[in-house]
DSSP file (Angstrom, degrees, kcal/mol; ACC not computed):
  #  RESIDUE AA STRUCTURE BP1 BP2  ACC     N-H-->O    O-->H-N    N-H-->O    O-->H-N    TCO  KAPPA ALPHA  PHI   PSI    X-CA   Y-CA   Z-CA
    1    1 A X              0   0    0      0, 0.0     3,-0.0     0, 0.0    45,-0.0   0.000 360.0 360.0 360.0 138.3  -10.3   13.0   -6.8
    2    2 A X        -     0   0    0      1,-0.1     4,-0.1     4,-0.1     5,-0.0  -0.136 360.0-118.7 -73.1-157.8  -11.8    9.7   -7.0
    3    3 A X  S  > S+     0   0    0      2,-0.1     4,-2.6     3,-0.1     5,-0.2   0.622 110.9  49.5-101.0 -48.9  -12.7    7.7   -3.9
    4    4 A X  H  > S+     0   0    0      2,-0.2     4,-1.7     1,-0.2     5,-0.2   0.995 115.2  45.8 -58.1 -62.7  -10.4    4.6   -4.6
    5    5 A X  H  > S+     0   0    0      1,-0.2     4,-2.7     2,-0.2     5,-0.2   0.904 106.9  57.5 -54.7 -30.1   -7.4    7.0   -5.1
    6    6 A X  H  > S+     0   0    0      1,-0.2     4,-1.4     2,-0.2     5,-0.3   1.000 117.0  40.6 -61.0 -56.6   -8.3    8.9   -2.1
    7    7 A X  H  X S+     0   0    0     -4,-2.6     4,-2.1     1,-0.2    -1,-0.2   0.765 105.4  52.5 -37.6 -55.3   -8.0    5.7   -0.5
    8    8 A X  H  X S+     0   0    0     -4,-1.7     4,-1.6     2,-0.2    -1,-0.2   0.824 111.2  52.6 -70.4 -50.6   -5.3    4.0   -1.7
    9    9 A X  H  X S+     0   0    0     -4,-2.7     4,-1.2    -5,-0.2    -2,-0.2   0.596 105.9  53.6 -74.8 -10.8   -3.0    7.2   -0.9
   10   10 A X  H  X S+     0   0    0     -4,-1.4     4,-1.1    -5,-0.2     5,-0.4   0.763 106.3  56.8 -98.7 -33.6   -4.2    7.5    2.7
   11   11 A X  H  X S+     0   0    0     -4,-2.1     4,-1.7    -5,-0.3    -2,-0.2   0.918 106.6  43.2 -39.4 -40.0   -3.1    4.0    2.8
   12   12 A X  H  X S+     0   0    0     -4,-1.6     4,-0.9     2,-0.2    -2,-0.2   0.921 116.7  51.1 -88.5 -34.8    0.4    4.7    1.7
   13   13 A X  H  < S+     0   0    0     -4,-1.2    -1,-0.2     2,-0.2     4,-0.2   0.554 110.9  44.6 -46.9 -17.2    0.5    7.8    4.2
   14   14 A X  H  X S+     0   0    0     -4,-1.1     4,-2.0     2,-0.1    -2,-0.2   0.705 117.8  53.1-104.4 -43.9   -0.7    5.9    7.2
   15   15 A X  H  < S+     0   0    0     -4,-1.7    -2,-0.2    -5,-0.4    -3,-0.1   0.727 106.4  42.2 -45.3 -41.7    1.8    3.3    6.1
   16   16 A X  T  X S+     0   0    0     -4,-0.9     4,-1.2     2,-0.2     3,-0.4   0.657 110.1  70.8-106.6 -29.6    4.9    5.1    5.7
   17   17 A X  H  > S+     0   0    0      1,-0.3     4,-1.5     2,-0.2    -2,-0.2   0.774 112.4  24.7 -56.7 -34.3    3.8    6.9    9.3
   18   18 A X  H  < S+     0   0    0     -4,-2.0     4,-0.5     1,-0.2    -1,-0.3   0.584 110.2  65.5-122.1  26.4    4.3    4.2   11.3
   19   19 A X  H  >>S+     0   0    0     -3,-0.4     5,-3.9     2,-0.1     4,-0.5   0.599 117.0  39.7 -82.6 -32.4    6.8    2.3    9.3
   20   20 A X  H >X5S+     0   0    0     -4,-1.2     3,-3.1     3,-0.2     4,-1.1   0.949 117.5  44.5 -57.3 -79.1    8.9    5.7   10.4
   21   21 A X  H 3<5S+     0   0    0     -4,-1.5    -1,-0.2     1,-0.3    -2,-0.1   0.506 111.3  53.5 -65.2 -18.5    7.6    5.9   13.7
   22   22 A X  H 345S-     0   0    0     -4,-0.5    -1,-0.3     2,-0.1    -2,-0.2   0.869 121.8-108.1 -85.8 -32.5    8.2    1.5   14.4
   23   23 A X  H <<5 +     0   0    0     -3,-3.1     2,-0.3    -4,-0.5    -2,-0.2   0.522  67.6 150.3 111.6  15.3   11.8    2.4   13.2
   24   24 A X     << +     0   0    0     -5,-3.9    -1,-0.3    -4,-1.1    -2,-0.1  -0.729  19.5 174.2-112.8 176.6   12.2    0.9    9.7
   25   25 A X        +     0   0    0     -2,-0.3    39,-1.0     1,-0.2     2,-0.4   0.421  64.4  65.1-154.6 -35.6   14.4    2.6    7.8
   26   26 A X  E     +a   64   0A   0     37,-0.2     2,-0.3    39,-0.0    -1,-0.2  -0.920  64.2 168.4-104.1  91.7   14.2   -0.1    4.7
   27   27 A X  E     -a   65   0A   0     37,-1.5    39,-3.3    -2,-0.4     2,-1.0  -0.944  38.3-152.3-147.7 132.0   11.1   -0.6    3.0
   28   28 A X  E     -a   66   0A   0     -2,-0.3     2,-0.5    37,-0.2    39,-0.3  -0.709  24.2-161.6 -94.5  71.3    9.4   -2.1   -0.2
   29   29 A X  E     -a   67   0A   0     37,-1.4    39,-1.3    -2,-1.0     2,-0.5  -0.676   9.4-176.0 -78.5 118.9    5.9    0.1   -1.2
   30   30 A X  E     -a   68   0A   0     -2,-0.5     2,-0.5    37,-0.2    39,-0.2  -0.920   5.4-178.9-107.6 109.8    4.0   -1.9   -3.3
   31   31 A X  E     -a   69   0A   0     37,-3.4    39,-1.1    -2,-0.5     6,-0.1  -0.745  23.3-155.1-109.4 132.3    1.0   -0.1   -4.5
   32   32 A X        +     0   0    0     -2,-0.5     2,-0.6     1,-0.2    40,-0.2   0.785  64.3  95.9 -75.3 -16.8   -1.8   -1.0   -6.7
   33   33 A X    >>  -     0   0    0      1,-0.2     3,-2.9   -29,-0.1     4,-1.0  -0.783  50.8-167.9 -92.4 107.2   -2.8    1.8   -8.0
   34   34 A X  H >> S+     0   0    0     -2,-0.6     3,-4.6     1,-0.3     4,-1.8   0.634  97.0  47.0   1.9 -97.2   -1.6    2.9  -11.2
   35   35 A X  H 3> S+     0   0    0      1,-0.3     4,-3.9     2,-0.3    -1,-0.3   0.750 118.2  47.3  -1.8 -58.9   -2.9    6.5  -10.8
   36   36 A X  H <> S+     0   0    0     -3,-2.9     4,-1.0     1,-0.3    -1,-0.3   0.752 108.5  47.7 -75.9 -16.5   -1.3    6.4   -7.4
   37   37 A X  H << S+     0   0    0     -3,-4.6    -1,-0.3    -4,-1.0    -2,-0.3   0.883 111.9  50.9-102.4 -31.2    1.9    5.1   -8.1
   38   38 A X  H >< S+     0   0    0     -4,-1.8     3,-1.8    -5,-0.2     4,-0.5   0.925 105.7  61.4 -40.7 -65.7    2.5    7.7  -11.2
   39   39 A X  H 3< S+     0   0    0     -4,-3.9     3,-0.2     1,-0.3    -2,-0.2   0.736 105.5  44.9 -51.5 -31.8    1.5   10.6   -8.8
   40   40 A X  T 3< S+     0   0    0     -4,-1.0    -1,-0.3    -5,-0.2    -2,-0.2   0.505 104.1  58.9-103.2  17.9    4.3    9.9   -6.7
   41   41 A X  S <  S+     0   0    0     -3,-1.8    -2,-0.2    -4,-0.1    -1,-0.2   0.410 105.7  61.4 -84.3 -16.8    6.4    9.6   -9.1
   42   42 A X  S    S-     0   0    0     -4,-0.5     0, 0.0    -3,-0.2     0, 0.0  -0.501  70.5-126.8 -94.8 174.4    5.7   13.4  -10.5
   43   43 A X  S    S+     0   0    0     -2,-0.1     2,-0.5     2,-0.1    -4,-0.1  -0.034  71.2 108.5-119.5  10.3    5.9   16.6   -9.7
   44   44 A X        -     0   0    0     -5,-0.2     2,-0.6     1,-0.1    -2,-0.1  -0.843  64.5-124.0-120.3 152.9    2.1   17.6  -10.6
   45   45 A X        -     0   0    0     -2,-0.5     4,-0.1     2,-0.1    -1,-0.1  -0.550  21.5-150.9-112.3 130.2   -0.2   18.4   -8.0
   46   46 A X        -     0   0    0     -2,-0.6     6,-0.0     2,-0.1     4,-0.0  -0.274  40.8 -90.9 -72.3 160.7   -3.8   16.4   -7.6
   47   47 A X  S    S+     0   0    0      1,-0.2     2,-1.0     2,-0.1     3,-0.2   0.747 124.1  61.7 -37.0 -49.4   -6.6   17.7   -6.3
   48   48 A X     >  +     0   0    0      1,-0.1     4,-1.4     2,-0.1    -1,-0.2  -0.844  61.1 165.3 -88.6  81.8   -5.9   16.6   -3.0
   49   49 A X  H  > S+     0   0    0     -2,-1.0     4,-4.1     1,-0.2    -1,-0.1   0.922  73.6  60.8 -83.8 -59.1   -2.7   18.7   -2.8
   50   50 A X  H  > S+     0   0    0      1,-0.2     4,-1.5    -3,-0.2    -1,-0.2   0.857 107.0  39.9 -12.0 -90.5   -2.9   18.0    1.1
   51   51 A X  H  4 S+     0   0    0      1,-0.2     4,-0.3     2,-0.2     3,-0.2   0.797 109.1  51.6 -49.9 -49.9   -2.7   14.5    0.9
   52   52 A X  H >X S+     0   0    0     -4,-1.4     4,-1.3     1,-0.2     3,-1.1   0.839 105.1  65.9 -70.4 -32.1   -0.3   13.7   -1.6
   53   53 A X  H 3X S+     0   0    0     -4,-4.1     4,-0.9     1,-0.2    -2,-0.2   0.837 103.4  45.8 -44.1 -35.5    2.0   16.3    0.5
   54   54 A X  H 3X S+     0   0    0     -4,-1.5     4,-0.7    -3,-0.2    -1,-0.2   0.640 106.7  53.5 -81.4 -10.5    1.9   13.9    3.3
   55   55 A X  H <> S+     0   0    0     -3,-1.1     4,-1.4    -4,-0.3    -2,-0.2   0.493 115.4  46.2-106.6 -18.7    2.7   10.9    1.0
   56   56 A X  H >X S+     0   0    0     -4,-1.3     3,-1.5     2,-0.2     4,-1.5   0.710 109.7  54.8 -88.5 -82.8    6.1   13.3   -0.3
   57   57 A X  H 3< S+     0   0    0     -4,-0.9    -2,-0.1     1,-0.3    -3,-0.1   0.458 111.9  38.0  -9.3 -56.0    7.1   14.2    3.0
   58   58 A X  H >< S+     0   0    0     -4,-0.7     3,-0.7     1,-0.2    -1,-0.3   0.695 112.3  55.5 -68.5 -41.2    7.3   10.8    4.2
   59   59 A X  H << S+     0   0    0     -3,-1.5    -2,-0.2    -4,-1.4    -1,-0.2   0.532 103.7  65.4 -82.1  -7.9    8.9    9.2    0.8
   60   60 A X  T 3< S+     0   0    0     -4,-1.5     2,-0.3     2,-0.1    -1,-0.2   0.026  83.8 125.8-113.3  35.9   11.7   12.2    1.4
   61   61 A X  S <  S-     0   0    0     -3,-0.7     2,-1.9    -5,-0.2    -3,-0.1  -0.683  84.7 -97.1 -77.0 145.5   12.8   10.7    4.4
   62   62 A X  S    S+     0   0    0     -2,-0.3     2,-0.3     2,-0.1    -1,-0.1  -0.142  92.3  87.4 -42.0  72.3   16.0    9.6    5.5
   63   63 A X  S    S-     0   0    0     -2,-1.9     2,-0.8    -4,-0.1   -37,-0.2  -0.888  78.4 -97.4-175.4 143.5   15.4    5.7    4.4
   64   64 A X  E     +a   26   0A   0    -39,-1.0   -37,-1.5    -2,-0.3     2,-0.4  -0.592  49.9 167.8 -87.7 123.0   15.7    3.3    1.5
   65   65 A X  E     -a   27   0A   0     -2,-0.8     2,-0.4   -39,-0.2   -37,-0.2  -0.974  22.2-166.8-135.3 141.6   12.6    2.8   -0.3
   66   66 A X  E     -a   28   0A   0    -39,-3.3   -37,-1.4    -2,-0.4     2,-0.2  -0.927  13.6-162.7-127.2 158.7   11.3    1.4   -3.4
   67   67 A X  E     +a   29   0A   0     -2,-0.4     2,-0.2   -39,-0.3   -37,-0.2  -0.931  16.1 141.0 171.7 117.5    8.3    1.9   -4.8
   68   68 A X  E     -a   30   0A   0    -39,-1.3   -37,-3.4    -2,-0.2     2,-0.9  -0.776  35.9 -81.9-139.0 160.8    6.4    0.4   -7.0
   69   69 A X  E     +a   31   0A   0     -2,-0.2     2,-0.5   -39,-0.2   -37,-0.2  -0.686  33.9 161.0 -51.6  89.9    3.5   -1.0   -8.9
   70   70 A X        -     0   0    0    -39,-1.1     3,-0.1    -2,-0.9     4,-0.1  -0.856  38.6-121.8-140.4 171.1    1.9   -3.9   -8.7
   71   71 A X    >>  -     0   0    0     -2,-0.5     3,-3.9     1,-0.1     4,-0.7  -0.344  47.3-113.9 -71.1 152.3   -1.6   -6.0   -9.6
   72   72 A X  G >4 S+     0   0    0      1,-0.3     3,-2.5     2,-0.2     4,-0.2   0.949 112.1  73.1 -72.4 -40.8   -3.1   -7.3   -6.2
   73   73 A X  G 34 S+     0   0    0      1,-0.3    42,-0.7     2,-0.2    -1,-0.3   0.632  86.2  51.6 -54.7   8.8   -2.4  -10.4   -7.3
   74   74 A X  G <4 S+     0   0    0     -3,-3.9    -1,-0.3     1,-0.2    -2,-0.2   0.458 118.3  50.5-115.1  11.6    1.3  -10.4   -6.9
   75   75 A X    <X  +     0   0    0     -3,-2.5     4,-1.7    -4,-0.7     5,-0.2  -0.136  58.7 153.4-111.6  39.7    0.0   -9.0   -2.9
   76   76 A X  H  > S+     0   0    0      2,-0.3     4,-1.1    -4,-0.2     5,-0.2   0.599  73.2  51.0 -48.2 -50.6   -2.3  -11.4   -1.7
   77   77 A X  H >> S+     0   0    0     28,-0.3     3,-5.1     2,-0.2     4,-0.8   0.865 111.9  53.7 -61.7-104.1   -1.6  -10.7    1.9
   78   78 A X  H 34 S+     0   0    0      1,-0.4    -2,-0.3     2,-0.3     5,-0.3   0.514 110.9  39.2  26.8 -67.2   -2.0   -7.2    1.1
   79   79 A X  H >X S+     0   0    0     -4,-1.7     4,-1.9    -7,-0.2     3,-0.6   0.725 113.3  59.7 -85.1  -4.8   -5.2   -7.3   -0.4
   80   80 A X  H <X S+     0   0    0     -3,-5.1     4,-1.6    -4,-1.1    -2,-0.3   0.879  99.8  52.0 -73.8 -37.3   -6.3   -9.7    2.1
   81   81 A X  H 3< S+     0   0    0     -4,-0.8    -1,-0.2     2,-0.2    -3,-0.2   0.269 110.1  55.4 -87.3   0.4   -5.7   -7.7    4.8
   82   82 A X  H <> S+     0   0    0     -3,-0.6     4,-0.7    -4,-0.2    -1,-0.2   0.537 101.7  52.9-101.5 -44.5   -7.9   -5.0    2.8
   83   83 A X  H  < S+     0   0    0     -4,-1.9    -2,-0.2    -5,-0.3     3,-0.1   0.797 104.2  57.8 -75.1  -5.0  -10.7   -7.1    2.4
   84   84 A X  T >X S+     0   0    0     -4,-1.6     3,-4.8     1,-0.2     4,-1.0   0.921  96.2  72.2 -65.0 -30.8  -10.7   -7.8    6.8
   85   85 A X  G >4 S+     0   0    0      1,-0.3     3,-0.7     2,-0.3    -1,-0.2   0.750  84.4  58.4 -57.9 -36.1  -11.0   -4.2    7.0
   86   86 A X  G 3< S+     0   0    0     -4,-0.7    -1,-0.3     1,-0.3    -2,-0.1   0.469 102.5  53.6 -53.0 -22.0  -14.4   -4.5    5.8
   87   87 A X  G <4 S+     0   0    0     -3,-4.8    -1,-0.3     2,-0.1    -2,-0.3   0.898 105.2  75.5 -97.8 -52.6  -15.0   -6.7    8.9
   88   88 A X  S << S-     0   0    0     -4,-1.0     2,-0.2    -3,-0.7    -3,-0.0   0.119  85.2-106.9 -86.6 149.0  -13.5   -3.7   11.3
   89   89 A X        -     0   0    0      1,-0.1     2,-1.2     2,-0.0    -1,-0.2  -0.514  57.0 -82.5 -91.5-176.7  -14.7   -0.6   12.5
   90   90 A X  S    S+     0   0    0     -2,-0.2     2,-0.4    -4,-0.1    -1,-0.1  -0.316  88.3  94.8 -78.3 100.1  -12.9    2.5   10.8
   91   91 A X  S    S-     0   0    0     -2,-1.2     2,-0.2     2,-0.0    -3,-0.0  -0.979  77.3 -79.3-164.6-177.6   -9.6    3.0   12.6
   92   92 A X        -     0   0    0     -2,-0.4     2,-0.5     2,-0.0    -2,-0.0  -0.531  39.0-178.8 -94.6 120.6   -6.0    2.2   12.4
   93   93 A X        -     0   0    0     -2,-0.2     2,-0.6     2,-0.0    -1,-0.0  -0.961  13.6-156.8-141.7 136.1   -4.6   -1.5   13.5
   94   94 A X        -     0   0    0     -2,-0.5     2,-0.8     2,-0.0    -2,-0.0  -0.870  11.5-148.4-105.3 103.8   -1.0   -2.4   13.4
   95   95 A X        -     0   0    0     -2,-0.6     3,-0.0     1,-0.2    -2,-0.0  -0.663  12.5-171.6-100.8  97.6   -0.6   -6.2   13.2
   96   96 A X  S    S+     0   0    0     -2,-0.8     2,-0.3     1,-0.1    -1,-0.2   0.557  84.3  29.2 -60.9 -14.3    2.8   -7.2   15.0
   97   97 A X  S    S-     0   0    0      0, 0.0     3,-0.1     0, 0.0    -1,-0.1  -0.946 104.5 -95.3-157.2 131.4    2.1  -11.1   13.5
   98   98 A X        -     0   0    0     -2,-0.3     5,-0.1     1,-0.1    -2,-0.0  -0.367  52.1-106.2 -68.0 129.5    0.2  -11.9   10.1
   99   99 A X    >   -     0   0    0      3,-0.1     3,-0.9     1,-0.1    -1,-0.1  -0.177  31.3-118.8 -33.6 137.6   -3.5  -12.6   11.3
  100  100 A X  G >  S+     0   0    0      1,-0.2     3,-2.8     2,-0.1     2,-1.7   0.991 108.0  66.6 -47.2 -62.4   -4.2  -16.8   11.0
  101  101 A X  G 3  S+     0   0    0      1,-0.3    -1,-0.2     2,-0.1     4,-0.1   0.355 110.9  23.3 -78.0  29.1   -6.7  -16.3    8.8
  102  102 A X  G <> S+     0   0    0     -2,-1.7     4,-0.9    -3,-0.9    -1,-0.3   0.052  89.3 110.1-159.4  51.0   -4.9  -14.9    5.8
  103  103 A X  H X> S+     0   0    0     -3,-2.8     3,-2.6     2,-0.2     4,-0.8   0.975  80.8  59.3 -59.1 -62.2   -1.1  -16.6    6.8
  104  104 A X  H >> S+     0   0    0     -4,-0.3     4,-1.8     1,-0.3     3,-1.2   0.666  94.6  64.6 -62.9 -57.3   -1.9  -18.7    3.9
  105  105 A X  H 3> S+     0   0    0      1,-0.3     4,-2.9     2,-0.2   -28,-0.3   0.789 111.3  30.2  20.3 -79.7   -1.9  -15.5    2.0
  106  106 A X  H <X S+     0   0    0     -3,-2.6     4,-2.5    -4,-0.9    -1,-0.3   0.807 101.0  75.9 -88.4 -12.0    1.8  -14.6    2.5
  107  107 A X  H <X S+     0   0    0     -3,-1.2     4,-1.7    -4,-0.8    -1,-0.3   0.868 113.1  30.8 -67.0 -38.2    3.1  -18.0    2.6
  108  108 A X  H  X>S+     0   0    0     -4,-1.8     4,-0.9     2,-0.2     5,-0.7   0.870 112.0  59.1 -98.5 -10.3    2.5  -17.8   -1.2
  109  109 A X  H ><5S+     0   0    0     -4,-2.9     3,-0.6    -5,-0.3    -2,-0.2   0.917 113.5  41.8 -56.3 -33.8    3.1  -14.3   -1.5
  110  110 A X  H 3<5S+     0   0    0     -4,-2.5    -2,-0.2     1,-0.2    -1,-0.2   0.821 117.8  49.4 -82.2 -40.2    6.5  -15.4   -0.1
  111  111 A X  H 3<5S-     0   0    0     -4,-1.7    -1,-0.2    -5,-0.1    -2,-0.2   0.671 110.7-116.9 -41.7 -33.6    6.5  -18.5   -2.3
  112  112 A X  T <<5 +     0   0    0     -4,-0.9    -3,-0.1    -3,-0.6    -4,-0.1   0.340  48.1 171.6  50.3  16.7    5.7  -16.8   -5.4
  113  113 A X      < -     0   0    0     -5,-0.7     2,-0.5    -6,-0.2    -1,-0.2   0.035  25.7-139.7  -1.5 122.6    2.4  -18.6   -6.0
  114  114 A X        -     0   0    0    -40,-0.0     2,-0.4     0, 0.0   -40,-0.1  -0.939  15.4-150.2-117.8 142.9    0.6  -16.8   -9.1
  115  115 A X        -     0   0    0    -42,-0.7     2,-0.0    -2,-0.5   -42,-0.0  -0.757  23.9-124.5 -96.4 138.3   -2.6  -15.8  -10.0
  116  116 A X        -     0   0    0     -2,-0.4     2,-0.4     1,-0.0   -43,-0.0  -0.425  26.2-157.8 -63.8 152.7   -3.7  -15.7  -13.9
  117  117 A X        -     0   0    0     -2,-0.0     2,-0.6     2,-0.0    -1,-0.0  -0.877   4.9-149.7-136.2 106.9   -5.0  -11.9  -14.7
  118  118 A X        -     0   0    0     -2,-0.4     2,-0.6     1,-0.1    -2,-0.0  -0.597  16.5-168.2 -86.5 124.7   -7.4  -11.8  -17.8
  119  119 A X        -     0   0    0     -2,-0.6     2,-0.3     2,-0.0    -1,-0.1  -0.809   2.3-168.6 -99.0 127.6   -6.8   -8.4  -19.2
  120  120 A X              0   0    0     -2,-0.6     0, 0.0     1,-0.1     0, 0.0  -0.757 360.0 360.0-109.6 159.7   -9.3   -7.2  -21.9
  121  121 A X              0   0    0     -2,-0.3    -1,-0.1     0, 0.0    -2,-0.0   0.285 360.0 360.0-102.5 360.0   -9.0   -4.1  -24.3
């Protein structure tokens, strides 16, 4: 399994864990990856049978969830908040208030601000 996906799907497991545990019950997963967002949308089991078990478990909870695709450009906060991580050492932080430095971030994600995306063949 690649590296990215491996990633991307412990995101949405660590995500949906304390989105339970905080109490919310109503919830929007927007994911970027293609790969990732197909896999939990089937029934056929990845390499990493483990992991994607923890990512079912959680999405067959008692709670309304949608879940979806999308380009990081229509999540800017979201992929901002991936590229701090880079800044961090490796462990889990749950941000009660959007950081200053990427507000601006969700003030247009909230706007609907868009970014062009050149797609090539």
């Amino acid at each position: 399994m690649a590296a990215l996906f491996k990633v991307e799907l412990w995101g949405v497991v660590e995500g949906l864990q304390i989105a339970w545990r905080i109490g919310h019950r109503k919830i929007i997963l927007e994911i970027h990856s293609m790969e990732v967002a197909t896999m939990l949308s089937s029934s056929v089991k990845p390499d990493d049978y483990r992991l994607c078990k923890g990512a079912h478990k959680y999405m067959n909870k008692e709670w309304e969830m949608i879940y979806q695709h999308t380009y990081r450009e229509g999540n800017k906060f979201a992929d901002g908040l991936a590229s701090m991580a880079w800044d961090q050492p490796l462990q889990c932080f749950v941000f009660y208030y959007p950081p200053n430095i990427i507000r601006s971030l969700l003030n247009a994600d909230i706007n609907g601000f868009v970014t062009s995306r050149l797609m090539v063949d």
